[in-house]
Backbone as a ProteinNet text record, in pm:
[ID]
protein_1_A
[PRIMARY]
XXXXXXXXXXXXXXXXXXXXXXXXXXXXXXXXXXXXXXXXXXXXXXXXXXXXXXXXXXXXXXXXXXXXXXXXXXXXXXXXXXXXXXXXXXXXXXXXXXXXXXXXXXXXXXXXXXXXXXXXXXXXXXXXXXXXXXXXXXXXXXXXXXXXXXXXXXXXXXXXXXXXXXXXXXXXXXXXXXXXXXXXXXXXXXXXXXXXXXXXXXXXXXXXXXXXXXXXXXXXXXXXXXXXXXXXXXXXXXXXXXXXXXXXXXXXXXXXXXXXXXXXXXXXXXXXXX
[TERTIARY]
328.5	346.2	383	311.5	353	479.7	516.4	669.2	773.7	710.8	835.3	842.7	719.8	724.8	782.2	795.5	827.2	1003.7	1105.7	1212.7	1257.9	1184	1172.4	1245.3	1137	1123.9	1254.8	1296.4	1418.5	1498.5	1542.7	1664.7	1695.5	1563.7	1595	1627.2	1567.5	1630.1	1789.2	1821.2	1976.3	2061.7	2014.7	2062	2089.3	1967.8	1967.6	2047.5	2050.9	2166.3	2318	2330.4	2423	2539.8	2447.7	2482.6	2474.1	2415.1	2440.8	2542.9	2569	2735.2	2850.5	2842.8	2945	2949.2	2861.8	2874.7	2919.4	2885	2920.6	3085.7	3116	3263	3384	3457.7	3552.6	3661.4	3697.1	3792	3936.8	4064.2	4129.6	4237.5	4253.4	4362.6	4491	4605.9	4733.6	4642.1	4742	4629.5	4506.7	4429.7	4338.1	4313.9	4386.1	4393.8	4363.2	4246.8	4162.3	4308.2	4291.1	4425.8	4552.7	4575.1	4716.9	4696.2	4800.5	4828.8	4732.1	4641.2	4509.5	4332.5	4362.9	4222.8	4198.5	4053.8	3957.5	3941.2	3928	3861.7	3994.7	3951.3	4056.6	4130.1	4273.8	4401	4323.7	4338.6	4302	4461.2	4405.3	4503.4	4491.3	4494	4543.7	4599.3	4540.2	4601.6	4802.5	4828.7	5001.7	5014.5	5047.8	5068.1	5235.8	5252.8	5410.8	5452.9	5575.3	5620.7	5581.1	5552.3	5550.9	5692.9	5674.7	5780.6	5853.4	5797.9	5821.2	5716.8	5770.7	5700.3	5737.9	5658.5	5742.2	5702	5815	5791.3	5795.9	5663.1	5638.8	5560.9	5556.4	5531.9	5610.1	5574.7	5657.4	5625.7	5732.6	5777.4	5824.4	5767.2	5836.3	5978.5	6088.9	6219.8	6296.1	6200.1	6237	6202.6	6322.9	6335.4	6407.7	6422.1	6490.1	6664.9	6708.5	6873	6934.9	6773.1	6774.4	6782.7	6769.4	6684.5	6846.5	6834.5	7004.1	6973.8	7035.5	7058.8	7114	7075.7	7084.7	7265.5	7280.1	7438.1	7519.6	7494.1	7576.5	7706	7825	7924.1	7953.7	7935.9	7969.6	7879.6	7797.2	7698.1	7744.3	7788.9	7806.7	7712.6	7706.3	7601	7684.1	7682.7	7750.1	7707.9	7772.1	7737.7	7663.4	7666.3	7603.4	7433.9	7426	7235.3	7239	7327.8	7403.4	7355.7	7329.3	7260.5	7102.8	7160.7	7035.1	6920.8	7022	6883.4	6865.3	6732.9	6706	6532.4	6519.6	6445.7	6456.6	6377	6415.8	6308.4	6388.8	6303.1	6365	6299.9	6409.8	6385.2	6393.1	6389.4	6224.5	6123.6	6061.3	5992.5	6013.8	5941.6	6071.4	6133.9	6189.4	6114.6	6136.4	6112.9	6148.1	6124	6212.8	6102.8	6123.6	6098.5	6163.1	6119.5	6156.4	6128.8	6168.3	6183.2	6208.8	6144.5	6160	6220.4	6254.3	6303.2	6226.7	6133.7	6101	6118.4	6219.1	6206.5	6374.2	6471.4	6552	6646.4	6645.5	6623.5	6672.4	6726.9	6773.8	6609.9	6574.5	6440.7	6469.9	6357.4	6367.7	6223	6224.4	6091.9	6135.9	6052.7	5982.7	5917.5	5903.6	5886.9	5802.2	5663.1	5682.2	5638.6	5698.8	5659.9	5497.8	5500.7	5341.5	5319.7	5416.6	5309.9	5347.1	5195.2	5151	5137	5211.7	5257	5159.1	5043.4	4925.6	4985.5	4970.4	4989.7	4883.7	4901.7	4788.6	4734.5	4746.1	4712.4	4713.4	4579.2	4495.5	4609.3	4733.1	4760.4	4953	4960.3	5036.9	5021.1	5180	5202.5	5228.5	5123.2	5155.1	5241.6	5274.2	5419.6	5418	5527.6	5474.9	5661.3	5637.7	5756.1	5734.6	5838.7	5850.3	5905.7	5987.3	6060.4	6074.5	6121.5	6166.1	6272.5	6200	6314.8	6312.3	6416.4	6401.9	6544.4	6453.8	6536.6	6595.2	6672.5	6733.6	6812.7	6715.3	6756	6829.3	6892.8	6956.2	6856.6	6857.4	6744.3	6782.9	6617.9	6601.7	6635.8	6702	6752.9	6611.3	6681.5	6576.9	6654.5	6598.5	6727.7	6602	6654.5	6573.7	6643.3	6597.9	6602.7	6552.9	6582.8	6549.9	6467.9	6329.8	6332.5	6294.8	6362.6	6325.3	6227.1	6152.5	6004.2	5995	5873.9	5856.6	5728.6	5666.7	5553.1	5475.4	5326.9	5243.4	5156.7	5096.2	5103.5	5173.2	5204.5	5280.1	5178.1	5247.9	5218.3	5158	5161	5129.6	5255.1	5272.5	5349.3	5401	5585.1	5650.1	5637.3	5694.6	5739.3	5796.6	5742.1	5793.6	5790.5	5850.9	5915.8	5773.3	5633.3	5533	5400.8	5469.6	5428.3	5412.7	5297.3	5288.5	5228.7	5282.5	5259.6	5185.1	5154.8	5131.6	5105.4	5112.7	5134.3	4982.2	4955.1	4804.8	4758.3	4865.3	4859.7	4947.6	4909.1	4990.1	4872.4	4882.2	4833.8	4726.2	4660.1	4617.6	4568.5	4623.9	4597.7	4684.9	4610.6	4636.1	4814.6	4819.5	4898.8	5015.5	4973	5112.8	5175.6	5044.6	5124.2	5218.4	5190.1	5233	5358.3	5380.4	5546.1	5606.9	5550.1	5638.9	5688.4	5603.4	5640.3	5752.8	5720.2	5837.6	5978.7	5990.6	6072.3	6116.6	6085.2	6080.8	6278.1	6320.2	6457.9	6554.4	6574	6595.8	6714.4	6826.3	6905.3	6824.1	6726.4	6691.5	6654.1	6706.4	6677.6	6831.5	6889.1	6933.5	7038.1	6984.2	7076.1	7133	7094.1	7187.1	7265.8	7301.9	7415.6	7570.1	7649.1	7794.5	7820.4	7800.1	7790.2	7939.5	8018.5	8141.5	8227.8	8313.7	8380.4	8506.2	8527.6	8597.4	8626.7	8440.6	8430.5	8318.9	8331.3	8270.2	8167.8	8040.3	7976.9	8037.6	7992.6	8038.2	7969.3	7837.7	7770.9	7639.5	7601.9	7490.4	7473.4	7368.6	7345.2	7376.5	7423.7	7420.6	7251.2	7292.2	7132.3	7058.5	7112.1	7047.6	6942.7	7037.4	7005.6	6866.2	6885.4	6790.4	6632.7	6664.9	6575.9	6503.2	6554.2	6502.2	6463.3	6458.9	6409.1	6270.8	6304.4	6199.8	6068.8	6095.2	6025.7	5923.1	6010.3	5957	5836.2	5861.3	5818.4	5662.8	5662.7	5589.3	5449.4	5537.4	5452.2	5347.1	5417.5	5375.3	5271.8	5239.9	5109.3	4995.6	5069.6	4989.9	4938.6	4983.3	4955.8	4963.3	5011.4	5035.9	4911.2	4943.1	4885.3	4995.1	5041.6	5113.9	5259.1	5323.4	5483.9	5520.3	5622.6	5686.1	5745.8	5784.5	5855.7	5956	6033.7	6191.9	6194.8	6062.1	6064.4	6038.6	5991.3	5985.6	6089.6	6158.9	6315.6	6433.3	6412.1	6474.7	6505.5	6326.3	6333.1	6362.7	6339.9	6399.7	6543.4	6638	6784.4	6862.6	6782.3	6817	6902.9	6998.7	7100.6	6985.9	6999.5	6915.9	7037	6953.2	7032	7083.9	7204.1	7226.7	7142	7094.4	7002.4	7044.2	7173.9	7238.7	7183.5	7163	7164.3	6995.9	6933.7	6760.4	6731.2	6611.8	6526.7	6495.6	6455.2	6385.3	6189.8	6167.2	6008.4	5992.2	6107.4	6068	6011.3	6086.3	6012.7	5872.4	5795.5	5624.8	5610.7	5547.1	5508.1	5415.4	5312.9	5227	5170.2	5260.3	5259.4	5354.4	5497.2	5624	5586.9	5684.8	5670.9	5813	5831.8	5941.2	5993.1	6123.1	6176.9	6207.5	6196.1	6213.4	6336.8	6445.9	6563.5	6615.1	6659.7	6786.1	6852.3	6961.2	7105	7079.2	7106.1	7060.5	7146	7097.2	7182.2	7299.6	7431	7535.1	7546.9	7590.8	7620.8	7771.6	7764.5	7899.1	7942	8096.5	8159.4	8277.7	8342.1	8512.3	8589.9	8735	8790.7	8812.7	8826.1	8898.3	9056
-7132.9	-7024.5	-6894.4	-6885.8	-6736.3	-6740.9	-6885.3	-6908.5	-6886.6	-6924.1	-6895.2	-6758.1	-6686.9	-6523.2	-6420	-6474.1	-6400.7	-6455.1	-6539.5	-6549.8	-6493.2	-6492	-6383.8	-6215.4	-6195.2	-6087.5	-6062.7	-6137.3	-6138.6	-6116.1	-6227.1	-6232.8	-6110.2	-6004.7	-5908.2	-5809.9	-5829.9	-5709.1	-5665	-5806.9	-5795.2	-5861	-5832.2	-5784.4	-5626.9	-5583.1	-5428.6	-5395.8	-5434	-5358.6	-5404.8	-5568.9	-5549.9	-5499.6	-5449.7	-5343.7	-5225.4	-5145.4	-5027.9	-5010.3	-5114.9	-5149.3	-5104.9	-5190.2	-5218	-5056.5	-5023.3	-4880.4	-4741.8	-4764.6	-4710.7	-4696.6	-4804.6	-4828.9	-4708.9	-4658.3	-4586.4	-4629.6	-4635.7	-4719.6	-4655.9	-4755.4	-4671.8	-4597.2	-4475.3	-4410.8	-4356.1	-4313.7	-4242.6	-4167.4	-4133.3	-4000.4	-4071.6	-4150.3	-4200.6	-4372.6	-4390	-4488	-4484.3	-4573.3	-4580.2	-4590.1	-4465.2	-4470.6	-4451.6	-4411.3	-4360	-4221.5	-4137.3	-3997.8	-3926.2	-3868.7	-3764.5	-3826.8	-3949.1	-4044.7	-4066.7	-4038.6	-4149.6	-4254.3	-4314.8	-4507.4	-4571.6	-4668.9	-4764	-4840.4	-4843.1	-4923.2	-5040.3	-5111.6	-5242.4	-5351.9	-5466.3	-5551.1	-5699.2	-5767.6	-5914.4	-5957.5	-6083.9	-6088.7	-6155.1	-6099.6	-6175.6	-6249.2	-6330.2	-6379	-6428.1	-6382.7	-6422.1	-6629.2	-6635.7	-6761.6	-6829.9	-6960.3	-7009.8	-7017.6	-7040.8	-6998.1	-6833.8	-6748.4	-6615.8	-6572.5	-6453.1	-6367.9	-6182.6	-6087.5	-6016.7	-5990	-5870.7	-5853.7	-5719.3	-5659.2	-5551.7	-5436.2	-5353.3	-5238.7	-5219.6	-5224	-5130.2	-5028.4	-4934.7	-4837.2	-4707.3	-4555.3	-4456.4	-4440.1	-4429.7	-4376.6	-4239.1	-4198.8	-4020.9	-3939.8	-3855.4	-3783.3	-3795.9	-3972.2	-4002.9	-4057.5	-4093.8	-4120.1	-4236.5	-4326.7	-4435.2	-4388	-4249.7	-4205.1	-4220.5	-4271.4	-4335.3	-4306.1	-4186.4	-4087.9	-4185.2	-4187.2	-4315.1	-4309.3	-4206.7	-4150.6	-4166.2	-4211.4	-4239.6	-4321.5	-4270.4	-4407.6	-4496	-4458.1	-4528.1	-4683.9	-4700.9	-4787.8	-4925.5	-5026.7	-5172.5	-5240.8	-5265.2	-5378.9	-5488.9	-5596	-5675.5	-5827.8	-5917	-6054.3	-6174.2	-6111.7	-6207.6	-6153.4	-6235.5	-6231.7	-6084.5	-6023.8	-5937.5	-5811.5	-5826.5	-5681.7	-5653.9	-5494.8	-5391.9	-5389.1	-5277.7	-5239.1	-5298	-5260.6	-5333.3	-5287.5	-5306.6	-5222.7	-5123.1	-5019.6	-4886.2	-4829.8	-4688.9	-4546.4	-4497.5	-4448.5	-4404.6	-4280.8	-4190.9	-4009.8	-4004.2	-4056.9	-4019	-4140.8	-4283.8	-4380.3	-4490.6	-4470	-4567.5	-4634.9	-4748.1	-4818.6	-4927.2	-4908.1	-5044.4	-5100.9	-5254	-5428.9	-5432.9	-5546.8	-5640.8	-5801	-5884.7	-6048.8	-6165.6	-6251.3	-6312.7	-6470.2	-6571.7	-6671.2	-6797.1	-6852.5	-6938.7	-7062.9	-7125.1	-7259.4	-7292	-7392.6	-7434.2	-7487.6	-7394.8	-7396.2	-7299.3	-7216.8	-7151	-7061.1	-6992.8	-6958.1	-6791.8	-6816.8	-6666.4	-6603.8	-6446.5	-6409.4	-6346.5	-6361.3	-6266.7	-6166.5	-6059.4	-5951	-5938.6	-5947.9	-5906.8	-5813	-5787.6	-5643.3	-5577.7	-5472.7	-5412.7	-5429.3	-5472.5	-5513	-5396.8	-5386.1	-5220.2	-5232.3	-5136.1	-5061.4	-4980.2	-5022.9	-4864.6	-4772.8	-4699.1	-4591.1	-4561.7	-4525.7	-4556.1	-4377.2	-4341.9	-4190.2	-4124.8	-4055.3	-4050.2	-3911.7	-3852.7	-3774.5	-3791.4	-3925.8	-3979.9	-4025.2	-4077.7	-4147.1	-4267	-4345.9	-4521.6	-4586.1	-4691.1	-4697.3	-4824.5	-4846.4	-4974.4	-5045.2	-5135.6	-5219.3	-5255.8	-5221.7	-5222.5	-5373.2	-5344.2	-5540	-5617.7	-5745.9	-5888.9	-5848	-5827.2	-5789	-5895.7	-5973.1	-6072.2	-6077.8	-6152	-6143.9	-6307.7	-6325.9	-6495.6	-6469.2	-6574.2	-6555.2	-6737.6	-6711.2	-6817.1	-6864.6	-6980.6	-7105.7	-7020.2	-6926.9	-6904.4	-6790	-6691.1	-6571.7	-6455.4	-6346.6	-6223.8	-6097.9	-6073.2	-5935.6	-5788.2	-5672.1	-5585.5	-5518.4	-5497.9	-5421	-5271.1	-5222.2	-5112.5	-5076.1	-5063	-5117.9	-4979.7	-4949.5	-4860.9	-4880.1	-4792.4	-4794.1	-4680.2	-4639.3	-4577.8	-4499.2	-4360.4	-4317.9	-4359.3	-4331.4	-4354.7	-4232.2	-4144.5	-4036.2	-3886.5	-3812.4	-3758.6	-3601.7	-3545.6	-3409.5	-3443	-3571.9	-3576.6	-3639.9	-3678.6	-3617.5	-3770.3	-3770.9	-3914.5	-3952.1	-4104.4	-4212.4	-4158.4	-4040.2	-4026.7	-4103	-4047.3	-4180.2	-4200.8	-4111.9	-4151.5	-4224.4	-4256.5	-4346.7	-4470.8	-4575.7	-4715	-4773.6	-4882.7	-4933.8	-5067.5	-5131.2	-5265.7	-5309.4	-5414	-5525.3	-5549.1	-5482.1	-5503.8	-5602.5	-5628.9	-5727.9	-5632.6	-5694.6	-5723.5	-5583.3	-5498.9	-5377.1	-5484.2	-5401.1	-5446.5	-5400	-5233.5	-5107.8	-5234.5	-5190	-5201.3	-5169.5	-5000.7	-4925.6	-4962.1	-4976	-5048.8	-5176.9	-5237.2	-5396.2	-5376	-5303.8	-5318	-5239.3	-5137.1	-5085.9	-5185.1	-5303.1	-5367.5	-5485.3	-5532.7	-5592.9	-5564.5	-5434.3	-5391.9	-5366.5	-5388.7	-5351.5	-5430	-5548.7	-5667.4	-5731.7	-5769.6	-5832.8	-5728.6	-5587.1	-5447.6	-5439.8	-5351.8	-5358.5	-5189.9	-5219.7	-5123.7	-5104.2	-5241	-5208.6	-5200.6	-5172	-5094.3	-5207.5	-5345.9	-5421	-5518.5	-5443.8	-5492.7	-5377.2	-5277.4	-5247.2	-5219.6	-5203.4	-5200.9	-5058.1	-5065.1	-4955.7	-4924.9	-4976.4	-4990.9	-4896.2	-4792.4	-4649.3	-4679.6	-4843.7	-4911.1	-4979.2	-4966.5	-5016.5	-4922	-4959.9	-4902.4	-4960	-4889.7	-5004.7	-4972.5	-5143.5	-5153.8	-5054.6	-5059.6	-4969.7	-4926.8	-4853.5	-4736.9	-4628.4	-4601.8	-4510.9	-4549.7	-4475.2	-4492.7	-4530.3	-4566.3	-4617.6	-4490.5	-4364.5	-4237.4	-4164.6	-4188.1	-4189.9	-4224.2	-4389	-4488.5	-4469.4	-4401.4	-4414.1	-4325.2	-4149.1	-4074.5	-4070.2	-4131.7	-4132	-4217.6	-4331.9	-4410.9	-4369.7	-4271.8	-4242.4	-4154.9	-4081.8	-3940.8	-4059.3	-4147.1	-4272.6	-4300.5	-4334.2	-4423	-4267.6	-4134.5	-4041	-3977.4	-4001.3	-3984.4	-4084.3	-4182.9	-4256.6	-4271.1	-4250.7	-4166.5	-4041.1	-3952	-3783.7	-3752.4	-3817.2	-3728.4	-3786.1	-3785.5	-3788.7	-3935.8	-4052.6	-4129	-4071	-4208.6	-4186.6	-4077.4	-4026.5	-3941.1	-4063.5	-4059.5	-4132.6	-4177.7	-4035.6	-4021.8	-4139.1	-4197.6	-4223.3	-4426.1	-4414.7	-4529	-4579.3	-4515.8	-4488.8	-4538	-4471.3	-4492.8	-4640.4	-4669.1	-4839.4	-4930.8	-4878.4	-4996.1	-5030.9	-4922.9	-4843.4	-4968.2	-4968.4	-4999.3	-5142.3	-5156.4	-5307.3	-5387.4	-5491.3	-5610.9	-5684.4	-5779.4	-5840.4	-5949.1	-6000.6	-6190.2	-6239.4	-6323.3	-6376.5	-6506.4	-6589.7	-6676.3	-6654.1	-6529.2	-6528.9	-6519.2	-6516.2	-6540.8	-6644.1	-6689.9	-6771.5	-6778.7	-6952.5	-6970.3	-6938.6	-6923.6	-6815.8	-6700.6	-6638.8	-6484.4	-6393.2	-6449.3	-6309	-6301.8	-6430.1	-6455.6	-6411.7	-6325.3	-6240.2	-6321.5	-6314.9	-6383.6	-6492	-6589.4	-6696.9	-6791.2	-6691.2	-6707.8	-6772.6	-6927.3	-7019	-6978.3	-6855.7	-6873.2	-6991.5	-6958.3	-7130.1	-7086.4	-7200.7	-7231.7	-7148.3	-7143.5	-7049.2	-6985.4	-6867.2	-6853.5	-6735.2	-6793.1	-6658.8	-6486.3	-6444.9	-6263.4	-6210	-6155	-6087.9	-6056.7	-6100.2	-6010.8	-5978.9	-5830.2	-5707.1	-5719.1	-5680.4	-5716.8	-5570.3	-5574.7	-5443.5	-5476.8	-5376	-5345.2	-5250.6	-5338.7	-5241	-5126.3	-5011.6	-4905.5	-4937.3
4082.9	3987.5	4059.3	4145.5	4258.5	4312.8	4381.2	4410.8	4296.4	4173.2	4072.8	3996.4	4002.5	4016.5	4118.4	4222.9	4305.1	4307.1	4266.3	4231	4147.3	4024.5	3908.8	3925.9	4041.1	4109.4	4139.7	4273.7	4387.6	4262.7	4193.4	4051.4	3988.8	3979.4	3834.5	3991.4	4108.7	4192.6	4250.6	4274.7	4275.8	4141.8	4041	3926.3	3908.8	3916	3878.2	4025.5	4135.6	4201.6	4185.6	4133.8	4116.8	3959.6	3908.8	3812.5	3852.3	3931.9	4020.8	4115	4141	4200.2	4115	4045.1	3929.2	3855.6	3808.5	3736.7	3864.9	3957.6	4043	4102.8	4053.2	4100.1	3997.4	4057.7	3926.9	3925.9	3770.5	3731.2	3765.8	3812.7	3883.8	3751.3	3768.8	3698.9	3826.8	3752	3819.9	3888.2	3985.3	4118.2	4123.2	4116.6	4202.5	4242.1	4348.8	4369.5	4534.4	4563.6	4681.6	4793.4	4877.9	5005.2	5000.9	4844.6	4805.4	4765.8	4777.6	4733.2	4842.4	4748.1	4839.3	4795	4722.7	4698.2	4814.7	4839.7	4983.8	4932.6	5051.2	5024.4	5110.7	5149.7	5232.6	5099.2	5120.2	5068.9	5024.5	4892	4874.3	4823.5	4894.8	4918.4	4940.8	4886.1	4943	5018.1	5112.9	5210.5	5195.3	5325.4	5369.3	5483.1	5495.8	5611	5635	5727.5	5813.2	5793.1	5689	5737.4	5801.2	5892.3	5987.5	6071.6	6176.5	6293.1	6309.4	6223.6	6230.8	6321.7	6370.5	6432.7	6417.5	6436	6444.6	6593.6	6677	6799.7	6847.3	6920.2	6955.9	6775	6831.3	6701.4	6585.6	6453.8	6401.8	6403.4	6432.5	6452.2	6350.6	6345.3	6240.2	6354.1	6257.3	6341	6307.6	6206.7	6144	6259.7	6300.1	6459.7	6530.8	6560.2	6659.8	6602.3	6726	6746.8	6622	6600	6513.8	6370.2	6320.8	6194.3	6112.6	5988.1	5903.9	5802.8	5765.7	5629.8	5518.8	5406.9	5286	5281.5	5271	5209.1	5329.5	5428.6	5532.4	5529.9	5470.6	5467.6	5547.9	5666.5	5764.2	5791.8	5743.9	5692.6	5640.5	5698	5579.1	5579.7	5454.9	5387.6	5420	5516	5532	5429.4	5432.3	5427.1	5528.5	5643.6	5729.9	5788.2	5789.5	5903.5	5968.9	6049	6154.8	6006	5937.4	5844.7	5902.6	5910	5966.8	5891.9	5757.8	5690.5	5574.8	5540.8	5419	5357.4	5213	5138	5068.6	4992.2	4936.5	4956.7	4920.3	5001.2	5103.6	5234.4	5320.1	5351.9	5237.9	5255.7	5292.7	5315.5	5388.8	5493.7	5471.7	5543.4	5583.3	5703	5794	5874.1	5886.2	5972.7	6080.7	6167.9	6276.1	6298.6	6323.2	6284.3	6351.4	6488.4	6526.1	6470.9	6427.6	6377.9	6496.9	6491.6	6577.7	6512.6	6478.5	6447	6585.4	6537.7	6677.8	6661.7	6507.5	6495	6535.6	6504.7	6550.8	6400.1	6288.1	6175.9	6143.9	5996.7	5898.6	5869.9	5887.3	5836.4	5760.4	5649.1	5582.5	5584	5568.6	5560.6	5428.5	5323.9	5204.4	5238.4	5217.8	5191.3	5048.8	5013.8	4881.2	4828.3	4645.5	4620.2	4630.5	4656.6	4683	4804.1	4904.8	5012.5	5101.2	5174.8	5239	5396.2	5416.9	5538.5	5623.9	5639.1	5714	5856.7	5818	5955.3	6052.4	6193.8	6283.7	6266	6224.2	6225.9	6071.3	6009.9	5912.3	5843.2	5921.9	5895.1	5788.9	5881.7	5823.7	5665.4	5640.5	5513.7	5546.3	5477.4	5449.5	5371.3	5374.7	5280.5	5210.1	5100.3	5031.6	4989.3	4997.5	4966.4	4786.9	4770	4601	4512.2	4608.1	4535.9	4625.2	4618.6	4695.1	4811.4	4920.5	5059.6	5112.5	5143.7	5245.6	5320	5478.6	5564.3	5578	5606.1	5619.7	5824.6	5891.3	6041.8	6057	6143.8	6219.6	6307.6	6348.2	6437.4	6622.8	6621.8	6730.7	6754.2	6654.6	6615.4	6666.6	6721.3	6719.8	6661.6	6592	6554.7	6471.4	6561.9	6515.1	6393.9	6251.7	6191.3	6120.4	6042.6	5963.8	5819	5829.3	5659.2	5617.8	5454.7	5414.4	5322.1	5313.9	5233.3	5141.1	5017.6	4957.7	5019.5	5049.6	5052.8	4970.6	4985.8	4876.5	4903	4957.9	5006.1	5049.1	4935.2	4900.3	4968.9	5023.3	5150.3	5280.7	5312.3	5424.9	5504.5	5642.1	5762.1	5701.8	5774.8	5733.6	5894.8	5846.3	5983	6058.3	6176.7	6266.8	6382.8	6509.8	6596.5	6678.1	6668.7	6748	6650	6533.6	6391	6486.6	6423.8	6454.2	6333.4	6294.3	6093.9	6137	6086.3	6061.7	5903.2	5877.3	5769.7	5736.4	5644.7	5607.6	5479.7	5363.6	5256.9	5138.9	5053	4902.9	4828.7	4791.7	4677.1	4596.1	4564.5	4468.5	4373.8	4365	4245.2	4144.8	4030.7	3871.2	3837.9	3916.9	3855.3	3954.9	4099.1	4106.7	4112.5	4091.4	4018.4	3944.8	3843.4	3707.8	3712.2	3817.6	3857.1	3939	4000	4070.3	4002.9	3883.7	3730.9	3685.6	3686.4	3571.3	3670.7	3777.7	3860.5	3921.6	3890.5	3973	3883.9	4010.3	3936.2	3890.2	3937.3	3924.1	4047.9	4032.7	4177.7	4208.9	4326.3	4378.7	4526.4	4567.3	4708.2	4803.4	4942.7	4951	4936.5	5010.7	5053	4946.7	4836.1	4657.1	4630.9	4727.8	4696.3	4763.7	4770.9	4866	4902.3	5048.2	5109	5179.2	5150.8	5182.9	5145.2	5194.8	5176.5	5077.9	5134.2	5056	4867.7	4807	4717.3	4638.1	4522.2	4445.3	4360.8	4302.1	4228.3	4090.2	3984.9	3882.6	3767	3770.2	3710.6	3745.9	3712.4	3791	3866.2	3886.2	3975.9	4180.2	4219.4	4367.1	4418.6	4553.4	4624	4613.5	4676.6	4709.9	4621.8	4462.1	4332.4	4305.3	4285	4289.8	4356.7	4489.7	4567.7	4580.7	4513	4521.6	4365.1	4274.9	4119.2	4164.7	4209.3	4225.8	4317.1	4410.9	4468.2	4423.3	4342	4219	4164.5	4132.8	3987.9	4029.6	4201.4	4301.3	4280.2	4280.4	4314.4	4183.9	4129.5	3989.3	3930.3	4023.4	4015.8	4083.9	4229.4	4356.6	4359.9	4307.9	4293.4	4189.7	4085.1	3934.9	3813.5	3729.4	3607.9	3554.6	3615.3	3539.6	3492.2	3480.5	3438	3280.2	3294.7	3190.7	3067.9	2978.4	2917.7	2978.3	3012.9	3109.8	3225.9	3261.9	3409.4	3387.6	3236.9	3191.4	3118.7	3091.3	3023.4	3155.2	3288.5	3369.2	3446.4	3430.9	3495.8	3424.4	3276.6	3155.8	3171.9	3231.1	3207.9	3396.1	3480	3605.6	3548.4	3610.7	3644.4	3665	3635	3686.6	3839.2	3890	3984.3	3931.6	4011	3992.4	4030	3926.5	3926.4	4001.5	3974.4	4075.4	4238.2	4266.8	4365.4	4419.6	4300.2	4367.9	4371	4402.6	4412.6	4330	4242.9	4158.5	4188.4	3994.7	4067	4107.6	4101.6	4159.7	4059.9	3926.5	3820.9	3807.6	3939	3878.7	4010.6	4041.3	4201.6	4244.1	4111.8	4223.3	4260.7	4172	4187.6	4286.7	4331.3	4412	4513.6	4510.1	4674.6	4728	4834.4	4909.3	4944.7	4928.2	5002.7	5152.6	5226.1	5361.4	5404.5	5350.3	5357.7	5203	5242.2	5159.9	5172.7	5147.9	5158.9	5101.5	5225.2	5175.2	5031	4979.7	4887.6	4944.5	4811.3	4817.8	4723.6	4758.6	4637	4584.1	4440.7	4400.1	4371.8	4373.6	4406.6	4430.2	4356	4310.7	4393.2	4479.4	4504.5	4467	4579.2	4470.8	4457.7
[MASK]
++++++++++++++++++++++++++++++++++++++++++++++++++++++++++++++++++++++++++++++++++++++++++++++++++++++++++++++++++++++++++++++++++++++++++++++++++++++++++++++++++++++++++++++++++++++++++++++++++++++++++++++++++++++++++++++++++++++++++++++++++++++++++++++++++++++++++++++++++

């Protein structure tokens, strides 16, 4: 009887704390989201893990400063068709980044990228950064090739990816609020390497990348620092091109349910002579 009183006991004690937990917790709204904007609390996230036979190699790297730093509007810039493409992602005006990739199988291999997934900075003063939609890289068997990725802040007045920045790959978001922008954004031409950067061509309809990237960024901030989206701003992502879909992967419109395939062909952007 004493043994089953004193369980009694234990039971109603971590009950009542774990309802002191729970009420304790605050529910997340725009502008407060644990490690984004100017909220305390560490970033929450699910884990990611790298392909098999991927690697990446050495640091990533901030490149805002240096010789590497590539202004969005740069014509000189091709979005090519082959593997031999730099950059890739959106954002940019304040979070670059250089990636090294490593390819270690003897094989066609791709890495996913997926949306929400977070960027930490090694220094508390910095801005951390977040990947918004489906970036992926497609390498050749045994391939190393350093690229460029552009990112969105999530931390809005504090210092960007400069060149003495060091990031790492911490997991998948797991705020409410930006799930639910990478939902709605998901299958959207908004990253850089869906569009034709070519001096030569023009897009069919929309807004330019620069456009794109600096609306969206406004969008990202306005959930991080603001009070939530405007109508205007929900108006805007409704309004975005969708992609060829020919050209995705089946499963992508379900994030989080998505089985990358073993390979597949990088986006190509479609675009009209002038």
């Amino acid at each position: 009887m004493r043994k089953l009183l004193s369980f009694f006991v234990v039971a109603s004690v971590m009950l009542f704390a774990s309802c002191q937990k729970d009420e304790t917790k605050v529910e997340e709204t725009a502008g407060n989201i644990p490690g984004m904007g100017n909220t305390t609390g560490d970033l929450e996230v699910s884990e990611f893990n790298l392909p098999s036979g991927l690697e990446i190699v050495g640091d990533i790297s901030g490149i805002i400063g240096s010789e590497a730093t590539v202004a969005q509007d740069n014509s000189s810039l091709k979005a090519t068709t082959t593997s031999s493409r730099r950059f890739y992602g959106c954002g940019g005006n304040n979070i670059q980044l250089q990636l090294t990739m490593k390819n270690n199988v003897e094989r066609r291999r791709s890495c996913f990228f997926p949306p929400g997934l977070i960027f930490k900075v090694n220094n508390d003063g910095y801005q951390h950064a977040i990947n918004l939609c489906w970036t992926w890289l497609s390498f050749e068997p045994m391939e190393e090739r350093t690229v460029v990725l552009y990112l969105f802040c999530i931390n809005l007045g504090k210092t960007q990816s400069l060149v003495n920045s060091v990031y790492e790959i911490i997991g998948v978001t797991e705020s409410t609020n930006m799930k639910w922008l990478t939902n709605r954004c998901n299958g959207k031409r908004i990253n850089y390497e869906c569009f034709s950067h070519n001096t030569q061509s023009v897009l069919k309809s929309g807004d330019t990348y620069s456009e794109v990237a600096s609306e969206m960024q406004d969008i990202i901030w306005s959930l991080t620092n603001g009070d939530g989206l405007t109508e205007e701003q929900e108006a805007y992502i409704n309004e975005l091109p969708l992609l060829d879909t020919d050209q995705l992967p089946e499963g992508y419109d379900d994030i989080d349910n998505f089985e990358a395939p073993y390979f597949w062909e990088e986006y190509t952007p479609e675009y009209v002579v002038e």
